[in-house]
C-alpha positions in Angstrom: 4.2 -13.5 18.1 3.9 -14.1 13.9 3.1 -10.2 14.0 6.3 -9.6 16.1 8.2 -12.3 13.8 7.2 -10.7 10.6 8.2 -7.0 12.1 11.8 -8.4 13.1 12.0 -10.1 9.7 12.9 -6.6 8.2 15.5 -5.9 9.7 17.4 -8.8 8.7 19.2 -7.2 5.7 19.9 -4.6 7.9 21.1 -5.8 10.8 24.7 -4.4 10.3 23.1 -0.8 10.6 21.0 -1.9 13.1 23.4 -3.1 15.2 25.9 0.2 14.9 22.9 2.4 15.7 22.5 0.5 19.2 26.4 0.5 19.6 26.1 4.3 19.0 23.2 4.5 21.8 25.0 2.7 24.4 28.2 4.8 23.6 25.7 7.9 23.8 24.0 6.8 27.2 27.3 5.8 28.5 28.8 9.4 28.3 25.6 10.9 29.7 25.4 8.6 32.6 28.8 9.6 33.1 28.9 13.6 33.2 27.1 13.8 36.7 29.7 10.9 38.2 32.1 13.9 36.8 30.2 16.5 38.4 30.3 15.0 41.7 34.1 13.8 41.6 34.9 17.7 40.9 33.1 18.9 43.4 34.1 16.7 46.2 38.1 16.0 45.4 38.5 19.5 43.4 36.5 22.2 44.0 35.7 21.0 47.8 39.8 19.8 48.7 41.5 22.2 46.5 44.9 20.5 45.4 47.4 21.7 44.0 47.3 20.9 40.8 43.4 22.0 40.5 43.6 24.0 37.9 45.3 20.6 35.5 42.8 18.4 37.0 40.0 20.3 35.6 41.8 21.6 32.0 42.4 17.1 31.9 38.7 16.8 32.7 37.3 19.7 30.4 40.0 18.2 27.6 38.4 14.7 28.5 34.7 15.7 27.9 35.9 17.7 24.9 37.3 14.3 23.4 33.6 12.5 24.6 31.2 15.5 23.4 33.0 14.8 19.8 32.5 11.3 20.0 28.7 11.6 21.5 28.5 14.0 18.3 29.3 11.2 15.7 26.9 8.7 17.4 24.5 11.4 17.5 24.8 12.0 14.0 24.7 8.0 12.8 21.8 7.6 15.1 19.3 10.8 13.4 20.7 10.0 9.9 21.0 6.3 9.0 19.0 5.5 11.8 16.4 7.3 9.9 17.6 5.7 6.6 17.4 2.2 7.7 13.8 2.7 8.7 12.9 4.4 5.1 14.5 1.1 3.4 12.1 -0.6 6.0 9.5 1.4 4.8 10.7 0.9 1.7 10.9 -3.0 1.6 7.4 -3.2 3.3 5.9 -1.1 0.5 7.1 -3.1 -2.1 5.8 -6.5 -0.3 2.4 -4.9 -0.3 2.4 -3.3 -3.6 3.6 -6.7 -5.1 1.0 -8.7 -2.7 -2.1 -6.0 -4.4 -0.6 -7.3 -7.8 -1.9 -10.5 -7.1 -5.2 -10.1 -6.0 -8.3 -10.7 -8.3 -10.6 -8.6 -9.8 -13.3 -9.6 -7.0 -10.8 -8.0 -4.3 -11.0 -4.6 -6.1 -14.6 -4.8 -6.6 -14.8 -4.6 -2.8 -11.8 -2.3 -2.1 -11.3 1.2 -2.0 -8.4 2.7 -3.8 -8.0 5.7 -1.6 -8.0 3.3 1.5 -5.6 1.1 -0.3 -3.7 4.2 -1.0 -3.9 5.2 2.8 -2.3 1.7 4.0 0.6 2.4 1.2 1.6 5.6 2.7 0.6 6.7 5.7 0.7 3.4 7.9 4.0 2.3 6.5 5.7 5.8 7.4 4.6 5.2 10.7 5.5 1.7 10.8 9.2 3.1 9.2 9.3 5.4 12.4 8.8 2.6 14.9 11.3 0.4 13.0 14.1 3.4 13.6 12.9 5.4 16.9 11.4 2.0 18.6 14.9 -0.1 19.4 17.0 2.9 20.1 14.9 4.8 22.4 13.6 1.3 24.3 17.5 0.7 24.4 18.7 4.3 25.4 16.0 4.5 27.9 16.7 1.3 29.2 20.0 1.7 29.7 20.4 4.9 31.2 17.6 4.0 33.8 19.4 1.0 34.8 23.1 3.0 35.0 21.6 5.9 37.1 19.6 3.8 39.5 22.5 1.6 39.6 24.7 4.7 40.8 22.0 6.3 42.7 21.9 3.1 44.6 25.3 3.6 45.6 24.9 7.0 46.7 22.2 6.4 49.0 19.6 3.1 48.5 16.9 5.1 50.5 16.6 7.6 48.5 16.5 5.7 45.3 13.9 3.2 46.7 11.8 6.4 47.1 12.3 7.4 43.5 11.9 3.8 42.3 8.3 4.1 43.7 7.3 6.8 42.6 8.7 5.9 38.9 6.0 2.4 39.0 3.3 4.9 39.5 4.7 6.2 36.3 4.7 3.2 34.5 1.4 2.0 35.8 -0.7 5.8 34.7 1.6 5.2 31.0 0.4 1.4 30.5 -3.1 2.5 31.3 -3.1 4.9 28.8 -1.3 3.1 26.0 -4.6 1.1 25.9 -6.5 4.4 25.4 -4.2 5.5 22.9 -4.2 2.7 21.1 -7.4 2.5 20.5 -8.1 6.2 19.0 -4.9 6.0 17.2 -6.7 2.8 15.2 -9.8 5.0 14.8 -7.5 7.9 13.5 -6.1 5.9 11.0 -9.7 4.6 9.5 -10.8 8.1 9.6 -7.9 9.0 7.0 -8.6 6.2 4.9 -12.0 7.1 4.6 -11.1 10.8 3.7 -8.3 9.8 1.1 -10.7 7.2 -0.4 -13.4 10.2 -0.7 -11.1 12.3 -2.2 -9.7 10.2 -4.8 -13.2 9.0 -5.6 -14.5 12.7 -6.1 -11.5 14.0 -7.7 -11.6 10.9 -10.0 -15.1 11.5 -11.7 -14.6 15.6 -11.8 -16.3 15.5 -14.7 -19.1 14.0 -13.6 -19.2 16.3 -10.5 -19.0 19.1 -12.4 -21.0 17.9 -15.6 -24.1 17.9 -13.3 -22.8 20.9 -11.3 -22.4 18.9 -7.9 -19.7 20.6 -6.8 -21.7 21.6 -3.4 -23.1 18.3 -2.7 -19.1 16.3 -2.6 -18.6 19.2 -0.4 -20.9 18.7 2.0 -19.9 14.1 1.2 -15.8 15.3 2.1 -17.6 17.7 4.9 -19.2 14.9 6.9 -16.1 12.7 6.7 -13.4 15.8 7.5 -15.7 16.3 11.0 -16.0 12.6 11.7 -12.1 12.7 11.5 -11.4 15.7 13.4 -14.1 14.2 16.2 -11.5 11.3 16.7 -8.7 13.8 16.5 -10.1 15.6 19.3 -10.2 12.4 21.2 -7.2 11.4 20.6 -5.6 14.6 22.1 -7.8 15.0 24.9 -6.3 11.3 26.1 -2.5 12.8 25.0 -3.4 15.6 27.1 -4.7 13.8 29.6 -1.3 11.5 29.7 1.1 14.0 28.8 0.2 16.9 31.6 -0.2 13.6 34.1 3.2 12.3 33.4 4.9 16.0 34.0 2.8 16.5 37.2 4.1 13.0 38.2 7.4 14.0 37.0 7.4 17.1 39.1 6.4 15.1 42.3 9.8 13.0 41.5 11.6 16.6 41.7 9.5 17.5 44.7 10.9 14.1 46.0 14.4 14.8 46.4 14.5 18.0 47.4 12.3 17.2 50.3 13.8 13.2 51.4 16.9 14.6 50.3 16.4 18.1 52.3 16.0 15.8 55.5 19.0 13.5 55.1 21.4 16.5 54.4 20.1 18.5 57.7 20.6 15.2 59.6 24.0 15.0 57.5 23.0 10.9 56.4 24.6 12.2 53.0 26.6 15.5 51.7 25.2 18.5 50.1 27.5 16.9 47.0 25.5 13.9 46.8 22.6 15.8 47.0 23.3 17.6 43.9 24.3 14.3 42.2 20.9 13.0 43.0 19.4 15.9 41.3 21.5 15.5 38.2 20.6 12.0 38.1 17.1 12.6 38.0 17.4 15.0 35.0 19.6 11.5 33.8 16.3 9.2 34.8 13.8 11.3 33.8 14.8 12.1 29.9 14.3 8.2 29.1 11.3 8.0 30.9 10.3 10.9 29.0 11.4 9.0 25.9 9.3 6.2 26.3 6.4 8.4 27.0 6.8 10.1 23.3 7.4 6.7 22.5 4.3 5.3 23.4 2.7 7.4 20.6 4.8 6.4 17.9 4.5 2.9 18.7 0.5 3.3 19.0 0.3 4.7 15.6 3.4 2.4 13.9 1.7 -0.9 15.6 -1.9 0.3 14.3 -0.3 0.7 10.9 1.1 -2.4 11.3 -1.6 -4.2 12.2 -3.7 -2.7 9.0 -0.4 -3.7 7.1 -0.2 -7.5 8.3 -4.1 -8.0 7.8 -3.8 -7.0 4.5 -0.8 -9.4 3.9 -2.3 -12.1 5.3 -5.4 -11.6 2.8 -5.1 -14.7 0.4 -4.9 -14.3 -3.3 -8.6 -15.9 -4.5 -6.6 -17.1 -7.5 -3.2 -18.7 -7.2 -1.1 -21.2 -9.8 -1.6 -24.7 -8.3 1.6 -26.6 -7.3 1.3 -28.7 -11.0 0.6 -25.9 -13.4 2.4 -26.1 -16.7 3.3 -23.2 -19.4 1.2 -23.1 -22.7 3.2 -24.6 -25.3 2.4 -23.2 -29.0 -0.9 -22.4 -28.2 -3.7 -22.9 -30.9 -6.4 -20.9 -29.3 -9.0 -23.9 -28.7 -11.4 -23.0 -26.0 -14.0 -25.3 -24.2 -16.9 -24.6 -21.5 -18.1 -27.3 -19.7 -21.1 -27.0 -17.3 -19.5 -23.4 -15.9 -21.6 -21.8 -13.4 -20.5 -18.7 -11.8 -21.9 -16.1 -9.7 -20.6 -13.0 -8.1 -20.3 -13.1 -4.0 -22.0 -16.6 -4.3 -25.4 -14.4 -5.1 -27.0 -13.7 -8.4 -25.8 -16.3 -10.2 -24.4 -14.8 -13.8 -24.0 -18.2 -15.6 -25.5 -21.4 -15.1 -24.6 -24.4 -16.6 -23.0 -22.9 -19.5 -21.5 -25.2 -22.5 -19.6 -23.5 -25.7 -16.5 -25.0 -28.2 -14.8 -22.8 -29.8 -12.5 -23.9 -32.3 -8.8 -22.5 -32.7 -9.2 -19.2 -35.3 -12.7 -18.8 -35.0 -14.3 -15.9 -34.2 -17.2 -16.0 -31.8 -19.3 -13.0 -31.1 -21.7 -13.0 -27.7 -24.7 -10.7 -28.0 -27.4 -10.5 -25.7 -29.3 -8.2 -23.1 -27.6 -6.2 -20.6 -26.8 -8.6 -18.0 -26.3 -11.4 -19.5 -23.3 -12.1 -18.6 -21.2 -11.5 -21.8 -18.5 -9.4 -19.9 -18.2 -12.1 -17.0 -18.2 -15.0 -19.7 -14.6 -13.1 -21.3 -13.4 -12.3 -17.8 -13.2 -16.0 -16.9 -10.9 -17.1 -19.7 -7.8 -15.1 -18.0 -9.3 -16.1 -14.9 -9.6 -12.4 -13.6 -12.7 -14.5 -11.5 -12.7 -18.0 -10.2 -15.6 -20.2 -12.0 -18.0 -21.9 -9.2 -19.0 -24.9 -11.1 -17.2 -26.7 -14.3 -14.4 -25.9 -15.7 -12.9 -24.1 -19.2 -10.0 -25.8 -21.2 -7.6 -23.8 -23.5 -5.9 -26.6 -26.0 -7.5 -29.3 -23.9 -5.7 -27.9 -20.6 -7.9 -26.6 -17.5 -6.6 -22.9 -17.2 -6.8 -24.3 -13.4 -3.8 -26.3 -14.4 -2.2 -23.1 -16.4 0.3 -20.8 -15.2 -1.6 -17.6 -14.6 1.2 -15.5 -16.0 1.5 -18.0 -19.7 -2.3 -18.0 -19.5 -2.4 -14.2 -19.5 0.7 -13.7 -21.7 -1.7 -15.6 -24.4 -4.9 -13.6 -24.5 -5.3 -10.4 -25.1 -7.8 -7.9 -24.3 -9.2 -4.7 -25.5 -11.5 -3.2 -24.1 -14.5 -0.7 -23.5 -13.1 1.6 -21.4 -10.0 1.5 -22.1 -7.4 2.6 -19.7 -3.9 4.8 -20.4 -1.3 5.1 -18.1 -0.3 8.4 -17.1 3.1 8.7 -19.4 4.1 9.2 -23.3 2.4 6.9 -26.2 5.2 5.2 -26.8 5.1 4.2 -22.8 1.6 3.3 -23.1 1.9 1.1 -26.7 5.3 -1.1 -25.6 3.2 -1.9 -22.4 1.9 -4.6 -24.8 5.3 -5.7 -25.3 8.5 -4.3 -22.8 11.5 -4.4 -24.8 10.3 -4.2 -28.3 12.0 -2.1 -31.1 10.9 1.2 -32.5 9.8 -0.6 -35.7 7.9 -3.6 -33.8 6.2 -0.6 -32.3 5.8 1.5 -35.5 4.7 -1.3 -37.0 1.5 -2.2 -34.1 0.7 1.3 -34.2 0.1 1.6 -38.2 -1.7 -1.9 -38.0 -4.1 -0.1 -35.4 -4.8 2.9 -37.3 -2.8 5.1 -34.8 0.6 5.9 -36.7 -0.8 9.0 -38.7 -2.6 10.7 -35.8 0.4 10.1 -33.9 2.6 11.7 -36.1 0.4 14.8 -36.0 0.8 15.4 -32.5 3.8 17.9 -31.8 5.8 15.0 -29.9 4.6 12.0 -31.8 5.3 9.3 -30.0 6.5 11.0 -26.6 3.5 13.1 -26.4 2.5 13.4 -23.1 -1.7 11.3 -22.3 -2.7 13.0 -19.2 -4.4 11.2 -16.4 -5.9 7.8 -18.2 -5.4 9.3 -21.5 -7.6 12.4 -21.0 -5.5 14.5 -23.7 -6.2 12.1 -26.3 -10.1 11.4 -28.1 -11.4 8.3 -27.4 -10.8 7.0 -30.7 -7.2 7.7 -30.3 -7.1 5.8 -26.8 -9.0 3.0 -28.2 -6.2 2.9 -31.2 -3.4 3.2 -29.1 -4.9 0.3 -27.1 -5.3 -1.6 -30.1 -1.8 -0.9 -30.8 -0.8 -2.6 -27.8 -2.5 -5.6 -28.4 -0.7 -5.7 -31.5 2.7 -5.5 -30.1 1.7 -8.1 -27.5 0.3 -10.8 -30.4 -1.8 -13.5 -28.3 -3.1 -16.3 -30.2 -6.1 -15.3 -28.1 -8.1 -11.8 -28.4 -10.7 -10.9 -26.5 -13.3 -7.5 -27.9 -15.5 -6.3 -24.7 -17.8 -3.8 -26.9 -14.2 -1.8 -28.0 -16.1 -0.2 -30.5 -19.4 0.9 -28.5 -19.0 4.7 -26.8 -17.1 6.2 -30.3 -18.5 8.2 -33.3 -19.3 6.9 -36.2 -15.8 8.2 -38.2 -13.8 7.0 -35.1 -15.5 3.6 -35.2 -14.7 3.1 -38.6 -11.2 3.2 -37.8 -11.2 1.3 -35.0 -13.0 -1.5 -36.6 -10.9 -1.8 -39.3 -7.9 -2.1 -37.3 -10.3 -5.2 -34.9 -10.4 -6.9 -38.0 -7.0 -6.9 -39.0 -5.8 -7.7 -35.3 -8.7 -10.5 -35.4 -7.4 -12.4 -38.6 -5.7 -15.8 -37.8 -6.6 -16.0 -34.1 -9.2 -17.0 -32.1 -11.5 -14.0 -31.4 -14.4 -13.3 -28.6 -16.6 -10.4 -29.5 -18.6 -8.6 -27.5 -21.1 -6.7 -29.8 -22.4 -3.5 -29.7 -23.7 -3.1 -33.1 -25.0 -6.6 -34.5 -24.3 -5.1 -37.9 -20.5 -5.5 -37.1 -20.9 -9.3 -36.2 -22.3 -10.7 -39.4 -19.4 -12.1 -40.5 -18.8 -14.1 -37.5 -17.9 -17.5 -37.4 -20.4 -18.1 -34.7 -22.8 -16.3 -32.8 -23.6 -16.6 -29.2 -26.8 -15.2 -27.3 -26.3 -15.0 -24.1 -28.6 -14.4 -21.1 -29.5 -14.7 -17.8 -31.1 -18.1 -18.5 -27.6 -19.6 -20.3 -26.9 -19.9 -23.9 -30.3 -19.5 -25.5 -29.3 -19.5 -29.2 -26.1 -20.1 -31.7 -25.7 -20.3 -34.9 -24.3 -17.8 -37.7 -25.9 -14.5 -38.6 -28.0 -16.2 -41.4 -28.9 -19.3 -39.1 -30.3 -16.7 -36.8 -32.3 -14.4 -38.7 -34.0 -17.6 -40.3 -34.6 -19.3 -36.8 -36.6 -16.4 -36.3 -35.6 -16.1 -32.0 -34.3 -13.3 -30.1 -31.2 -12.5 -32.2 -33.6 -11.6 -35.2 -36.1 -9.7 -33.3 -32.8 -7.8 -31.6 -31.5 -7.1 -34.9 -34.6 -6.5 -36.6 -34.7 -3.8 -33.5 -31.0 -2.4 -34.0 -31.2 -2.5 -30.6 -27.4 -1.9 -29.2 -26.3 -5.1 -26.6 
């Protein structure tokens, strides 16, 4: 029933439409319900009696139908076109419910999702979903209604008869519901098969240069191979139980024919009703059948749109892991104090990453974290926006638990640059007032020579409009990193965070890029993660982390004198 609910719910704004699209149906029905009650009265009182004024009684009648066939072609027309609209602003409204629902999931949701699968749910269940929401009403509403006018009629004509076809029609129904089940159940699988497929593809054809920097081409062949025949194997199931329904429903269909002919063969000969009546019936089955058929190409649409539905509702039913609590406050002038206290966290409550962890870092200061691979220096950072959830303790910005923060204020005050860093697929300019919507050309000028970016920018044949490619793959990655420093420019957070930014570029590139990190870093409070110890020294504090907590702080000089594993790292040069 809360499935059912949430389905009706959108077609609330639309309920105008809605309702003139059934209005259109019954006016539609009506006039096919009413061409054999025609057909009958001509034959009997016209073409049987032979008046008069025959020849006006039909030119009335064919003037009559002219006048319906026009107004059957208006409601025909409302019904295919915004009938079809109002499910694609269904479709539409759904889509943007789920897209803004994946907005506020956390990082630890992604970790375990698939983005061709979440792709999959974004476009093919919801067209199907969009079909049910337009074909679903009308044709249960057409179908019903015509089936209850004929039988009504038939009933008139001769109950016997009708009582006959009425029986044979609940076979129908019964051999349809069993098969629904079937149906539904490969049309489920069918639907998991394309998300698998999509997810493979998108993951292939996102690391093409991987696949083809090691010249693996064949093997994500043979990868999409195995999925494409799992997918066609449930295809082929799911037509052999179409088939399987369809060709029963038209043999049972044919039995209806064989029906009257036969039952209505005998009660002509024994002259219980006219060879008129006779002809109705026959009519009226053509009438009964076309909404029975209805409902049986029905009964796939609704198998897929209810399976897409279901996939739909599950996913926005999944809980957001982190959500503003009911008393969360803004960050008023924020001075970039940050505190640790006894924060323990670990991934999928296994492999705990921190333990017990305890760090102040004063407002302005800049803290670097260095340490082995694994450490946990990356999830240390990620916990301050709270892209994860800490298990144990809490952290305070200005004395507030960032439990108690707004995640959107919390956010809007830290900024990030990272390692890998990530361009959308439009224009610089696009990709640099991301940091900031709405800023001015020189606001943005301005972040983009602070970063280092203006002159190389300016180069380019349409500057600021040039086109990035797919995550920035037009530009070096010492012009992405720049351009992403840019943005952190325009955004200016009292709070910065550097995950290695400087670590996979060459040395010239690097140069650049650091210069710009220590102009951005100036006057507020700065996490960095290192990747060359030489461009730490300067720090206010330095942090070693690793998988046993915070084994060491102190400054660069403190360090190398205590004589631990910061000095034998740099002593090393190792990279961290």
């Amino acid at each position: 029933m809360d499935k059912l609910k949430a389905f009706i719910r959108y077609y609330k704004p639309y309920k105008g439409m809605f309702f003139l699209d059934m209005f259109c149906a019954t006016v539609l029905c009506g006039i096919d319900v009413f061409f054999p009650v025609l057909i009958q009265y001509l034959l009997d009182e016209v073409y049987g009696k032979r008046p008069d004024n025959m020849l006006e009684i039909i030119l009335l009648s064919a003037a009559g139908l002219f006048v319906l066939y026009i107004i059957r072609y208006f409601c025909q027309y409302y019904i295919t076109s915004w009938g079809h609209i109002m499910g694609a602003r269904m479709e539409a409204d759904m889509r943007r419910d789920l897209f803004s629902h994946l907005q506020k999931m956390s990082f630890s949701f992604y970790d375990e999702s698939n983005t061709g699968r979440l792709m999959s749910r974004i476009t093919n269940d919801l067209f199907d979903i969009s079909e049910l929401a337009h074909h679903g009403p009308e044709d249960v509403f057409i179908s019903l209604l015509k089936i209850i006018g004929s039988v009504v009629i038939m009933l008139t004509i001769d109950a016997r008869v009708t009582l006959i076809l009425l029986g044979l029609t609940i076979s129908i129904i019964i051999f349809t519901a069993y098969y629904n089940l079937k149906m539904r159940a490969v049309f489920a699988k069918n639907r998991e098969k394309v998300a698998q497929i999509n997810a493979r593809i998108q993951d292939s054809l996102a690391g093409i240069r991987v696949v083809k920097s090691f010249s693996n081409e064949a093997m994500e062949l043979s990868k999409f191979d195995e999925d494409n025949a799992q997918f066609v194997k449930t295809k082929e199931d799911s037509y052999t139980v179409m088939g399987r329904f369809f060709s029963g429903n038209s043999f049972l269909q044919g039995i209806l024919y064989i029906s009257v002919l036969v039952v209505g063969g005998i009660f002509v000969t024994r002259q219980v009703i006219s060879a008129t009546e006779m002809v109705t019936f026959i009519l009226y089955i053509n009438v009964f059948l076309n909404p029975i058929e209805r409902l049986i190409n029905f009964t796939e649409a609704f198998q897929r749109g209810m399976s897409g539905f279901d996939r739909f509702w599950s996913m926005l039913n999944r809980k957001p892991e982190i959500v503003d609590s009911p008393d969360a406050v803004d960050l008023q002038s924020v001075k970039g104090e940050i505190i640790f206290e006894n924060v323990s966290f670990s991934y999928n409550d296994k492999n705990e990453v921190l333990k017990n962890v305890n760090l102040r870092i004063e407002p302005g200061q800049t803290v670097a974290l260095v340490g082995p691979s694994g450490g946990g220096k990356t999830t240390f950072c990620s916990l301050i926006p709270r892209f994860y959830e800490v298990n144990e303790g809490r952290i305070l910005v200005d004395g507030i638990d960032i439990r108690k923060i707004k995640l959107e204020s919390l956010r809007k005050n830290i900024g990030v640059v990272q390692q890998d860093v990530y361009l959308f697929g439009g224009t610089i300019r696009e990709n640099i007032l991301y940091g900031k919507p709405g800023a001015s050309e020189e606001e943005m000028i301005a972040a983009a020579k602070l970063a280092n970016a203006h002159d190389f920018i300016m180069e380019l044949k349409d500057g600021y409009d040039t086109f990035v490619g797919e995550r920035g793959v037009k530009l070096s990655g010492g012009q992405k990193q720049r351009i992403s420093i840019a943005r952190a420019f325009l955004k200016n957070p009292p709070i910065l965070i550097l995950d290695e930014a400087t670590s996979a570029l060459d040395n010239e590139s690097e140069r650049l890029v650091q210069e710009s990190l220590n102009i951005l870093a100036r006057g507020r409070t700065t996490l960095i993660i290192a990747h060359r110890l030489s461009t730490i020294r300067k720090a206010d504090k330095i942090v070693v982390l690793t998988s046993k907590g915070i084994e060491e702080m102190g400054t660069h000089e403190e360090l190398l004198k205590a004589g631990g594993l910061y000095a034998e790292l740099y002593r090393e040069g190792a990279k961290v």
